[in-house]
VOBA-1610 file (N, C-alpha, C; in pm, whole numbers, padded with zeros to 5 digits, always signed):
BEGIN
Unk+00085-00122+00000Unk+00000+00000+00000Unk+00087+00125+00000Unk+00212+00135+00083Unk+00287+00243+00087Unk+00369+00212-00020Unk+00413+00139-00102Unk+00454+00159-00237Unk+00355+00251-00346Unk+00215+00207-00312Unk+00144+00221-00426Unk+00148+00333-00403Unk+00103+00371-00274Unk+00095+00552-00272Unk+00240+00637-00305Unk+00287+00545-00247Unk+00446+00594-00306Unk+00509+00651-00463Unk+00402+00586-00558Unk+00399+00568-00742Unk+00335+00650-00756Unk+00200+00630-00748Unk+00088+00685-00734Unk+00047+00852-00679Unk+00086+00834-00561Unk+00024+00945-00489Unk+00046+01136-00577Unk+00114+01101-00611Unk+00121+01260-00729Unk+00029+01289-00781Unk-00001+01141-00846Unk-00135+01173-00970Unk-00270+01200-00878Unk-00304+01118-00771Unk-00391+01166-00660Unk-00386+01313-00615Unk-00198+01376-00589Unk-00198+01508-00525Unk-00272+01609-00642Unk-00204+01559-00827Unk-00246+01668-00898Unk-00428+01643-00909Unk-00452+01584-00887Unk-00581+01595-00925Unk-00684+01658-00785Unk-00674+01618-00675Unk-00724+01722-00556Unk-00699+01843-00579Unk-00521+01934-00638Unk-00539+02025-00656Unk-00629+02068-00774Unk-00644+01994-00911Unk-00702+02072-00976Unk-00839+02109-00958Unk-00889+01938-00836Unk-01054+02027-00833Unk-01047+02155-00733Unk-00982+02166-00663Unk-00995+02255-00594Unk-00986+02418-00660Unk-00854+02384-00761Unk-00843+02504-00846Unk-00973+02547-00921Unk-01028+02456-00969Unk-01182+02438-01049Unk-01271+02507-00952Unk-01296+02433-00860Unk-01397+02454-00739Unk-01395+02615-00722Unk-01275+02644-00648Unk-01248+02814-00660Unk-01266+02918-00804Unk-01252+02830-00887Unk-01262+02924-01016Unk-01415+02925-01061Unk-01463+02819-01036Unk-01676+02844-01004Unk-01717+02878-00924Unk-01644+02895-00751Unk-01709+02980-00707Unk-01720+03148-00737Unk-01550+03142-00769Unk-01571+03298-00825Unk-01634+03329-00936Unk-01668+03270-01025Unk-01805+03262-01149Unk-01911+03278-01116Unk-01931+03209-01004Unk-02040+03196-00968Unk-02069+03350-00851Unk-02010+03381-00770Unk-02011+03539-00681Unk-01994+03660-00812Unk-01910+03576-00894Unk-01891+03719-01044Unk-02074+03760-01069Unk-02102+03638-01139Unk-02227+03630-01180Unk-02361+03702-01147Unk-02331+03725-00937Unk-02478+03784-00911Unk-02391+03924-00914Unk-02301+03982-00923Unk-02269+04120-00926Unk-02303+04191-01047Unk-02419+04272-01081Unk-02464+04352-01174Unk-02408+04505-01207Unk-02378+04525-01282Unk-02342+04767-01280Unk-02477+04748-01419Unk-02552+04804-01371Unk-02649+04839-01425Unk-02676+05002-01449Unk-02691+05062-01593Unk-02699+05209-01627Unk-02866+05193-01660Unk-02930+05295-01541Unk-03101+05328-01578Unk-03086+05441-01688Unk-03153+05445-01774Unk-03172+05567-01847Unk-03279+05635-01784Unk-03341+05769-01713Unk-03393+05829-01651Unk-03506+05875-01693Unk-03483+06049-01680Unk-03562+06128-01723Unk-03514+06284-01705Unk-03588+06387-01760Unk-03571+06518-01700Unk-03559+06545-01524Unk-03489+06517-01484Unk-03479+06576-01351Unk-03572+06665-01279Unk-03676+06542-01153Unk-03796+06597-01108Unk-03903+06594-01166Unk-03903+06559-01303Unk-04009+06521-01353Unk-04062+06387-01326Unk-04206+06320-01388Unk-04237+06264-01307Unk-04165+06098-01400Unk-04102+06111-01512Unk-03997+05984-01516Unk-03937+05957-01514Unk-03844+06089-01395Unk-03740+06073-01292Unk-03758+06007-01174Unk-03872+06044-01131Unk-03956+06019-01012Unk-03983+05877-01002Unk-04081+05761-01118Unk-04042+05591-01166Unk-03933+05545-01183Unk-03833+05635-01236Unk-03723+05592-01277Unk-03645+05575-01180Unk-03660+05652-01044Unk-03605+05645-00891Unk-03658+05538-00831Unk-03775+05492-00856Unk-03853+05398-00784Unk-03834+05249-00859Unk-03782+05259-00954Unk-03730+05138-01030Unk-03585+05126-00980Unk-03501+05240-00970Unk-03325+05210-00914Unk-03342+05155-00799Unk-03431+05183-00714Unk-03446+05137-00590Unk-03516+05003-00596Unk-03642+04982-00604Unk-03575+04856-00653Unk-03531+04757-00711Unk-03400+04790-00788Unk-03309+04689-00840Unk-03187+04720-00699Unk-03172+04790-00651Unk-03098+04754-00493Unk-03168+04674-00422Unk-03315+04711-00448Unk-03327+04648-00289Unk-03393+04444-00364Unk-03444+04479-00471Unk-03425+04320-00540Unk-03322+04185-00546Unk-03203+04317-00592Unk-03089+04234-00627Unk-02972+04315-00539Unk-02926+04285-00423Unk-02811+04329-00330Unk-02695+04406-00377Unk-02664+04238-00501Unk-02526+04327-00535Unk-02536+04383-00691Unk-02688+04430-00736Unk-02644+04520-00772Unk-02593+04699-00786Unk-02538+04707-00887Unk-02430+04864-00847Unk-02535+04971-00964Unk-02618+05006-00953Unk-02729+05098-00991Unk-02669+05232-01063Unk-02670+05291-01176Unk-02682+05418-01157Unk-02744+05448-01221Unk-02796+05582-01228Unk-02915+05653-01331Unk-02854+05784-01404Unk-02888+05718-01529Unk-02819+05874-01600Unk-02971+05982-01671Unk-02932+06084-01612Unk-03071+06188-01684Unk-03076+06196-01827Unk-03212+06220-01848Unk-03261+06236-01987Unk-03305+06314-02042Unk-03326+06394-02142Unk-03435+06456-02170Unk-03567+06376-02173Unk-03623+06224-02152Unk-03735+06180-02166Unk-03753+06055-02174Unk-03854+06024-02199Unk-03862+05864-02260Unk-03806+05832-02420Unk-03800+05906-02520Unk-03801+05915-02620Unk-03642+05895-02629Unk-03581+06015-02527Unk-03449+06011-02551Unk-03384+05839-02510Unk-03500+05802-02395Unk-03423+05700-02297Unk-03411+05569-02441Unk-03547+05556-02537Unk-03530+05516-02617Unk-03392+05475-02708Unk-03383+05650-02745Unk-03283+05610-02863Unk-03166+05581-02800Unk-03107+05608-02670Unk-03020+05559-02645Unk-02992+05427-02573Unk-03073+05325-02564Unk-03131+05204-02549Unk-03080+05133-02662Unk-03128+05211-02740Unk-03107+05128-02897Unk-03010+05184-02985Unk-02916+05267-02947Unk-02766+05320-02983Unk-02690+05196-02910Unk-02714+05127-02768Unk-02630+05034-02741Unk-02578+05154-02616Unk-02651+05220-02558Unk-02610+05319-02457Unk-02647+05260-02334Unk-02643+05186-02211Unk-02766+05151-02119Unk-02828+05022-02056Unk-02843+05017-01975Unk-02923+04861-01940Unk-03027+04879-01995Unk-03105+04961-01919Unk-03297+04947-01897Unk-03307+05084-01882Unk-03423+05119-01886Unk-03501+05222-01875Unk-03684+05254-01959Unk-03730+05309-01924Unk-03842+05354-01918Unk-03911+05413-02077Unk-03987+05367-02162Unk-04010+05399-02266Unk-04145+05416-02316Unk-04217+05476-02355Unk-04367+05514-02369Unk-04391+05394-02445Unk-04543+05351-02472Unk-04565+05270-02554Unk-04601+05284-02712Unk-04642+05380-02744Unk-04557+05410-02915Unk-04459+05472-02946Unk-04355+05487-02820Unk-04187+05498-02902Unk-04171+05361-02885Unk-04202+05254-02766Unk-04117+05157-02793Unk-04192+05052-02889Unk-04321+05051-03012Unk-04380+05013-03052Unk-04284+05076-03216Unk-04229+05195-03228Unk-04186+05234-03302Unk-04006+05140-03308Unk-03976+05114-03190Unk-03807+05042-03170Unk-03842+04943-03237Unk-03926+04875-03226Unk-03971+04751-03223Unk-04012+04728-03390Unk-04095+04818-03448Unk-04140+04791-03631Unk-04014+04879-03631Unk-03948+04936-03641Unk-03857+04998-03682Unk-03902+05176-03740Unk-03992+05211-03691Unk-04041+05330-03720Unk-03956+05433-03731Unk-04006+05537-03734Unk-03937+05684-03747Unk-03846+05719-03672Unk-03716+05698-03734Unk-03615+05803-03588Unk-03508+05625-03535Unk-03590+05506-03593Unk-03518+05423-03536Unk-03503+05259-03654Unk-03521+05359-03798Unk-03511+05286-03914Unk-03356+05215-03883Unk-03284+05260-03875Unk-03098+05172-03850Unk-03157+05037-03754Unk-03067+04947-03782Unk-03065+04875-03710Unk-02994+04920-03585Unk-03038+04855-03458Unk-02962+04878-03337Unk-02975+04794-03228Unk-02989+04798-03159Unk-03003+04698-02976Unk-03101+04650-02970Unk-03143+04528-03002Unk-03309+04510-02962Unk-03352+04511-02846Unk-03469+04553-02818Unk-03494+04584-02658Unk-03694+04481-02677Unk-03677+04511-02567Unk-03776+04407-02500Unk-03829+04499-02348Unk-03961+04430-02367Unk-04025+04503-02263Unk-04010+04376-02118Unk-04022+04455-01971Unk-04030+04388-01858Unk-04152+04370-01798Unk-04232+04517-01789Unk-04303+04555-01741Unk-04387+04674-01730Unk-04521+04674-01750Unk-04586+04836-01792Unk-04560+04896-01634Unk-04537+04984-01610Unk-04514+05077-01494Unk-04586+05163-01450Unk-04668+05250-01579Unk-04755+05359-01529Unk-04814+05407-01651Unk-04914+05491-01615Unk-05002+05547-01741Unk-04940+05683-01752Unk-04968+05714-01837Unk-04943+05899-01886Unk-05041+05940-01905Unk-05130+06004-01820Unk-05258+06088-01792Unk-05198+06195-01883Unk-05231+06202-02009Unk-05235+06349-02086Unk-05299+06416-02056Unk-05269+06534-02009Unk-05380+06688-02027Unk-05321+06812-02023Unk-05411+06898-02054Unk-05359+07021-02095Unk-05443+07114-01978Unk-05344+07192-01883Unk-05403+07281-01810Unk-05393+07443-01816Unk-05484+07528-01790Unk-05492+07631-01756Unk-05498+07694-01698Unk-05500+07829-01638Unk-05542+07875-01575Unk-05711+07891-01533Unk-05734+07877-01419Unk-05865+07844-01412Unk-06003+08014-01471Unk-05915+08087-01462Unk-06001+08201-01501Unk-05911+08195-01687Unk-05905+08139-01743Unk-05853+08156-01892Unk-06026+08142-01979Unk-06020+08184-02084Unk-06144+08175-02146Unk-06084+08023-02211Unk-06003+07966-02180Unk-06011+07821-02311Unk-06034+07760-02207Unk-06161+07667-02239Unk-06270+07558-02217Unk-06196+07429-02296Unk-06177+07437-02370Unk-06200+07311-02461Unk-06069+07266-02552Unk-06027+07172-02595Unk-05904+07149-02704Unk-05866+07251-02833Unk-05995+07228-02869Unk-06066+07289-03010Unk-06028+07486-02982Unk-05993+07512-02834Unk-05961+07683-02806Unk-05789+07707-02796Unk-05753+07596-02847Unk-05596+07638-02832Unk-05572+07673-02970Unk-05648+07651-03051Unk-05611+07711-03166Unk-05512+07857-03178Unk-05465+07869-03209Unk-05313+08005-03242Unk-05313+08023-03123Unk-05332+07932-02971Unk-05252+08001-02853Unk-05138+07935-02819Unk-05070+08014-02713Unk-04872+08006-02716Unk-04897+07854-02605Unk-04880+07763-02642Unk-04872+07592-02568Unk-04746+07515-02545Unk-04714+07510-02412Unk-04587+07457-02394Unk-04605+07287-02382Unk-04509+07240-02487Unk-04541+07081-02499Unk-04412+07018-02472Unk-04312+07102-02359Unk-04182+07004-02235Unk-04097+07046-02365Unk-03966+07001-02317Unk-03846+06992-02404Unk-03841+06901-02544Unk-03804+06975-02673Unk-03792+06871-02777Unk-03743+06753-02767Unk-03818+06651-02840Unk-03724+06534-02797Unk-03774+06457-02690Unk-03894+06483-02623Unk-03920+06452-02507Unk-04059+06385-02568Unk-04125+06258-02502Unk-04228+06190-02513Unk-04374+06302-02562Unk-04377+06369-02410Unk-04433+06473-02422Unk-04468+06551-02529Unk-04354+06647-02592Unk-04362+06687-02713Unk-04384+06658-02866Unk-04324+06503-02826Unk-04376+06417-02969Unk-04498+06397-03020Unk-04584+06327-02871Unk-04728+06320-02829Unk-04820+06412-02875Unk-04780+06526-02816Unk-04874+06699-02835Unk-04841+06671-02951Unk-04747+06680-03052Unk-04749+06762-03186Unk-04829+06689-03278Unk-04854+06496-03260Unk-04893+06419-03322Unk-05073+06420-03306Unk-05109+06475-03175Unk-05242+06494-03159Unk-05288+06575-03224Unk-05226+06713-03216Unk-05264+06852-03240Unk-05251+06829-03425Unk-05171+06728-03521Unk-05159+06718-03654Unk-05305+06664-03633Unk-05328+06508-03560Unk-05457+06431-03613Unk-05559+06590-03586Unk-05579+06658-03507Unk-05731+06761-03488Unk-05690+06844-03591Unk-05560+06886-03652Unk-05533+06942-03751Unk-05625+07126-03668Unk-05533+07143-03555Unk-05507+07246-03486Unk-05380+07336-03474Unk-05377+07426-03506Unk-05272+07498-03518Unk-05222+07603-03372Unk-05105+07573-03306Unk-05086+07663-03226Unk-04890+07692-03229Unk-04899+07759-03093Unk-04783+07870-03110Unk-04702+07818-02979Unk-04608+07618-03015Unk-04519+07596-02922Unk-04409+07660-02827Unk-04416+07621-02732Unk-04299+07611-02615Unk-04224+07512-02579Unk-04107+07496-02551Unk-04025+07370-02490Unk-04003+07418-02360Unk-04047+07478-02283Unk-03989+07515-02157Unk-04001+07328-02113Unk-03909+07361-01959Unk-03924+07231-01895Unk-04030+07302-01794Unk-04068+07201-01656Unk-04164+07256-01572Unk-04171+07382-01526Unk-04038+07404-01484Unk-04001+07496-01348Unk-04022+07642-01426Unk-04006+07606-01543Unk-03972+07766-01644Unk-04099+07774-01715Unk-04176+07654-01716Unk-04324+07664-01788Unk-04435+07753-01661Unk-04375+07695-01533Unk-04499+07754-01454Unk-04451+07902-01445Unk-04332+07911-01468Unk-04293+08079-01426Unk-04362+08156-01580Unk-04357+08113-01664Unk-04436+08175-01780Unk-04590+08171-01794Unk-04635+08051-01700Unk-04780+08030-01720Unk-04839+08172-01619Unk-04769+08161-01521Unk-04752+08293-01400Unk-04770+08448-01448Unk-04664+08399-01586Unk-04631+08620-01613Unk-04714+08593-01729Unk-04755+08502-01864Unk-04879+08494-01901Unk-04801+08491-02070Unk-04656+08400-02035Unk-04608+08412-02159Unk-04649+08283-02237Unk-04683+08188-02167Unk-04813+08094-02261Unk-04955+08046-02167Unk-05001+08011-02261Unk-05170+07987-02248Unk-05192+07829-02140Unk-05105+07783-02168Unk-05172+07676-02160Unk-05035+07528-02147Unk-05037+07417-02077Unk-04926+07385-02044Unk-04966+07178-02031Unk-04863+07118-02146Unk-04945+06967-02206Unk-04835+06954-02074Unk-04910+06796-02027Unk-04800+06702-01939Unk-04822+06577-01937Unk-04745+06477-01909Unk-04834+06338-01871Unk-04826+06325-01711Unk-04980+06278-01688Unk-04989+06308-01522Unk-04968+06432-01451Unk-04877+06445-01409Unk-04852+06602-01324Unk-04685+06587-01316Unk-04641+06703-01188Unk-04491+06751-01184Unk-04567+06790-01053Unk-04514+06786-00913Unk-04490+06902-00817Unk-04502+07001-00777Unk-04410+07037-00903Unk-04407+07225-00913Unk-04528+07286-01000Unk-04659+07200-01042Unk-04768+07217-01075Unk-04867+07187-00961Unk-04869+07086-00880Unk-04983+07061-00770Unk-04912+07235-00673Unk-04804+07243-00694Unk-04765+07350-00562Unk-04855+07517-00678Unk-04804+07500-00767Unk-04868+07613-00892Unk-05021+07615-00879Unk-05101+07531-00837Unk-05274+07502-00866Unk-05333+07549-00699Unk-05231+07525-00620Unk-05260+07539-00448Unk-05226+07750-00459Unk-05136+07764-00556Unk-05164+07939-00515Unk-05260+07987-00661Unk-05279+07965-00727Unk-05366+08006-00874Unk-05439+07873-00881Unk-05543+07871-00910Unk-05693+07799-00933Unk-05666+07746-01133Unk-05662+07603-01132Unk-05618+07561-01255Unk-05719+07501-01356Unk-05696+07468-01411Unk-05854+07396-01517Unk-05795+07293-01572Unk-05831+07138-01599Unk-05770+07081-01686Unk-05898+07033-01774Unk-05850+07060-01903Unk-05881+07044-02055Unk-05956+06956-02001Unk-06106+06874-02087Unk-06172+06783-02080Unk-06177+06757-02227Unk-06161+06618-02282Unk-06196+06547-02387Unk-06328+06499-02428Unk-06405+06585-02514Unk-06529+06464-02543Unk-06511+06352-02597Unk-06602+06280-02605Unk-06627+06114-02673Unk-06579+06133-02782Unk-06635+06242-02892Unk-06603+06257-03026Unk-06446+06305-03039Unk-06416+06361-02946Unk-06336+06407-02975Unk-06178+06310-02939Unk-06189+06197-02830Unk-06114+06073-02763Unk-06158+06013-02950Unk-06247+05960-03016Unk-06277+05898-03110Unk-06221+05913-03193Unk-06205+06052-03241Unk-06109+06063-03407Unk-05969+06044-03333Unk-05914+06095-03235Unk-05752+06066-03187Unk-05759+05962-03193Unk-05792+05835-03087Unk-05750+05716-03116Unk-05767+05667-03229Unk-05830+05714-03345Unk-05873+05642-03444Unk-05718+05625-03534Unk-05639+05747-03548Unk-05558+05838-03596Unk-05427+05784-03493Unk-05427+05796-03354Unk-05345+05737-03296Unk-05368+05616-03181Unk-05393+05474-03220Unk-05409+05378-03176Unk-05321+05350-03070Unk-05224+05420-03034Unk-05170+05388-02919Unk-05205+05443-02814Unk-05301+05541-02790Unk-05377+05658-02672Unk-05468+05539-02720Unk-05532+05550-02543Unk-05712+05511-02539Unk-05769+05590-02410Unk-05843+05614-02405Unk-05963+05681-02327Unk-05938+05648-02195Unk-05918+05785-02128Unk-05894+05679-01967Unk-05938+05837-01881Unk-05979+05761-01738Unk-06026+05935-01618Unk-05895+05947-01581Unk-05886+06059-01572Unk-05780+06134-01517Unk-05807+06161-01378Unk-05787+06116-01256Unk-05760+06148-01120Unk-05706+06295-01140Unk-05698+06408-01211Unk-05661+06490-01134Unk-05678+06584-01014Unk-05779+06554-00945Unk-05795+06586-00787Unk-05637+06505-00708Unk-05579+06436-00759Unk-05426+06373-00666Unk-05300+06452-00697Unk-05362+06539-00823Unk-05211+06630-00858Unk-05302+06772-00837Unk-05358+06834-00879Unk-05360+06935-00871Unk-05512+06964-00768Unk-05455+07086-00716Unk-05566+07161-00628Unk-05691+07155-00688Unk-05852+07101-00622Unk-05952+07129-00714Unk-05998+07136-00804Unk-05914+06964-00876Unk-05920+06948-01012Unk-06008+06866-01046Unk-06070+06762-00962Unk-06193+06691-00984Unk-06093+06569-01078Unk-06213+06507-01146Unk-06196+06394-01236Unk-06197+06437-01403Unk-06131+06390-01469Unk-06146+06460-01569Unk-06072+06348-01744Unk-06229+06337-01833Unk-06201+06217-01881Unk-06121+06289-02003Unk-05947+06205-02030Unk-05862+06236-02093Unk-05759+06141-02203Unk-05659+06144-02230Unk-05597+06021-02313Unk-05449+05957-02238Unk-05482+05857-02244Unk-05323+05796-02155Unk-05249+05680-02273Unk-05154+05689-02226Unk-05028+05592-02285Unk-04963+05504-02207Unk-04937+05401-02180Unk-04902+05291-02115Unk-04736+05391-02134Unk-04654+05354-01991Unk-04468+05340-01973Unk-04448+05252-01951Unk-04359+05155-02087Unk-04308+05033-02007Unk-04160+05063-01964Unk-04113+04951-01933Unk-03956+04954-01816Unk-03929+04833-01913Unk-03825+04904-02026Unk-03781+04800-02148Unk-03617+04834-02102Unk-03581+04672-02155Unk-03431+04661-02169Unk-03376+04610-02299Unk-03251+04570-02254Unk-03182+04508-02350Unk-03199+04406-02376Unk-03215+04291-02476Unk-03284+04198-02531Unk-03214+04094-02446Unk-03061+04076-02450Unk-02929+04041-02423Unk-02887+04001-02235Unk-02953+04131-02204Unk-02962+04096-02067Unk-03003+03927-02022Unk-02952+03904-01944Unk-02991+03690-01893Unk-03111+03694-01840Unk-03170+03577-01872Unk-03266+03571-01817Unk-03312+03565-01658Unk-03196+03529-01576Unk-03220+03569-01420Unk-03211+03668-01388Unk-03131+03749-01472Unk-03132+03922-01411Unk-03285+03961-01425Unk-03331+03929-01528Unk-03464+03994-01585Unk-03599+03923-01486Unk-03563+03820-01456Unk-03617+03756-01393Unk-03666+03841-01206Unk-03516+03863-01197Unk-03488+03912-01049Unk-03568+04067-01048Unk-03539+04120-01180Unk-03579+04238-01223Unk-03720+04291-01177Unk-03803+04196-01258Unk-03953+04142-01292Unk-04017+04134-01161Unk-03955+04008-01108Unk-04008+03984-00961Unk-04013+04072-00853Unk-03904+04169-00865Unk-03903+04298-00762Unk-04003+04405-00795Unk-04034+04421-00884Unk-04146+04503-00983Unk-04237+04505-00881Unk-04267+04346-00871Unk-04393+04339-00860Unk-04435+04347-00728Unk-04307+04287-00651Unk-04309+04233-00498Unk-04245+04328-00419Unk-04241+04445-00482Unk-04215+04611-00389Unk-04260+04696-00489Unk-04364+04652-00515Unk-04458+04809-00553Unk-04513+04900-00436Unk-04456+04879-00322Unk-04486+04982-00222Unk-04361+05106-00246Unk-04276+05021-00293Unk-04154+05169-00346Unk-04199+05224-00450Unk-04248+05174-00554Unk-04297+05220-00677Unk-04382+05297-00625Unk-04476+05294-00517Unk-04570+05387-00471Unk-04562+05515-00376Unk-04397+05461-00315Unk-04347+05593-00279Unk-04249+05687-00382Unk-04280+05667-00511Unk-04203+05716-00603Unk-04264+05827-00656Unk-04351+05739-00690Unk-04528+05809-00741Unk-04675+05741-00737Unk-04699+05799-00669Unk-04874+05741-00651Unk-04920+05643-00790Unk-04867+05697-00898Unk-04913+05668-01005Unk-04918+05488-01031Unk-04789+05497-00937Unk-04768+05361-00975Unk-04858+05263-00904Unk-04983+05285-00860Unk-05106+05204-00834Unk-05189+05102-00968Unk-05111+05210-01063Unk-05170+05094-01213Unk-05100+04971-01232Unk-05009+04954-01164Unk-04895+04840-01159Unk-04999+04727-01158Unk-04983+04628-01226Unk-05052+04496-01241Unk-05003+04408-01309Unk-05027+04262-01290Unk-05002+04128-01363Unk-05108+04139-01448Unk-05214+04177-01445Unk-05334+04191-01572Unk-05290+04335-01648Unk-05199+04382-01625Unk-05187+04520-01733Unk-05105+04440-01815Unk-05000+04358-01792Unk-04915+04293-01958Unk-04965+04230-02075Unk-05118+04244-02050Unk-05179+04229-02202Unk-05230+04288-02272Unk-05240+04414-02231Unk-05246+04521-02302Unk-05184+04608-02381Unk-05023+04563-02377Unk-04917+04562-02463Unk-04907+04518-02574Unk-04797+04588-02703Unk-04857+04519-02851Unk-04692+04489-02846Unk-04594+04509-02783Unk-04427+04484-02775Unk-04400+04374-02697Unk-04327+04239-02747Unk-04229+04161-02705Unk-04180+04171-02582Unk-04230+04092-02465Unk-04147+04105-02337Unk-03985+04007-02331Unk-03949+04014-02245Unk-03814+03939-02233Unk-03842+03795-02236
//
């Protein structure tokens, strides 16, 4: 026996070391593996898909431990888009006819680029257009030649307004301000009237000192838009939760999904998904909004999930 081990025993020593070398080289594969650096694509700063977009970084910390989070600002969803599909980005936040446009290859995203895939719808975009509550415009059909701020170019927002205002084939006199510079103009009376999805802050705080109005949509008038743009459908607007004494008010919304990279693994997306769903109390301290959060909202989507 002590001969044999005597011949022998090397080929025994090299082989304990190599599993061990092995063993250590999968565990560190394996500790590599759950460590994520994940880039959110954002939003305008303080707006409100900065605000999801905070409530999504959070949780992918509090989902996944080790991952290393950061969020880079945007001008929008639109922007978060194209740079999604430049190959810029993990994940981030994308309206549902820009990312319906990534997806057929529409306008602005004819090149080939990153395919992206949806996770999860996140929130609606309550469109409306507010006023001042003593303004004589009542109605859509009164913005005709008045000065209308529709957010920064490039921004969901602005794409939205300009594509509505073509289908009513209404003519008015744009703004790009962002919030903070829209309410200071809505204030000194350098425009009429001010598009958003959902609300901003610095508008519920704007409606609590000046008395606001938001736009109401008739039937006929929800009817030819969606007809024209199939990606809006008819939905109430809660605005009594954003603005002072705003009542209910029936308007057009757009699904936000939380799309990534096609490429991403399927356990990240997985881990992703599951935190979505199983801390939507953060999503709700992000923004109220995020009460639309549901396992029955992902069929209402016309885009490819992961």
């Amino acid at each position: 026996m002590k001969g044999y081990l005597k011949r022998y025993g090397w080929i025994f020593l090299s082989i304990l070391l190599t599993i061990a070398i092995l063993g250590g080289t999968f565990a560190t594969t394996v500790i590599a593996a759950q460590q994520y650096d994940l880039l959110v694509m954002s939003s305008v700063i303080g707006g409100i898909g900065f605000q999801y977009s905070s409530g999504v970084a959070k949780v992918l910390t509090t989902a996944i431990p080790d991952a290393r989070v950061t969020m880079e600002a945007t001008s929008g969803y639109i922007d978060n888009a194209r740079r999604l599909h430049a190959g810029f980005g993990d994940l981030g936040i994308i309206a549902h006819n820009v990312a319906r446009a990534v997806y057929f290859g529409g306008e602005g995203f004819e090149k080939k680029g990153t395919p992206l895939v949806c996770i999860a719808p996140i929130h609606v975009l309550y469109w409306n257009f507010i006023v001042d509550a003593d303004s004589p415009i009542k109605t859509v059909w009164d913005l005709e030649g008045k000065r209308v701020n529709l957010q920064p170019k490039g921004s969901s927002s602005e794409a939205t307004a300009t594509e509505l205002f073509n289908a009513l084939n209404i003519n008015i006199k744009p703004s790009y301000y962002r919030h903070s510079e829209a309410a200071e103009a809505m204030r000194s009376g350098a425009i009429d009237a001010h598009w958003l999805g959902g609300s901003n802050p610095v508008w519920m705080q704007y409606s609590v000192r000046t008395p606001i109005r938001v736009l109401k949509f008739s039937d006929e008038d929800i009817a030819k838009i969606c007809e024209k743009l199939p990606f809006l459908s008819p939905v109430i607007f809660p605005a009594e939760d954003y603005y002072k004494g705003a009542g209910e008010v029936k308007t057009l919304g757009t699904w936000a999904l939380l799309m990534c990279r096609k490429d991403l693994s399927e356990d990240l997306v997985y881990q992703i998904t599951k935190g979505i769903y199983e801390h939507k109390d953060i999503m709700l301290a992000a923004h109220p909004g995020a009460k639309d959060i549901g396992l029955d909202k992902v069929l209402e989507l016309t885009v490819p999930y992961h």
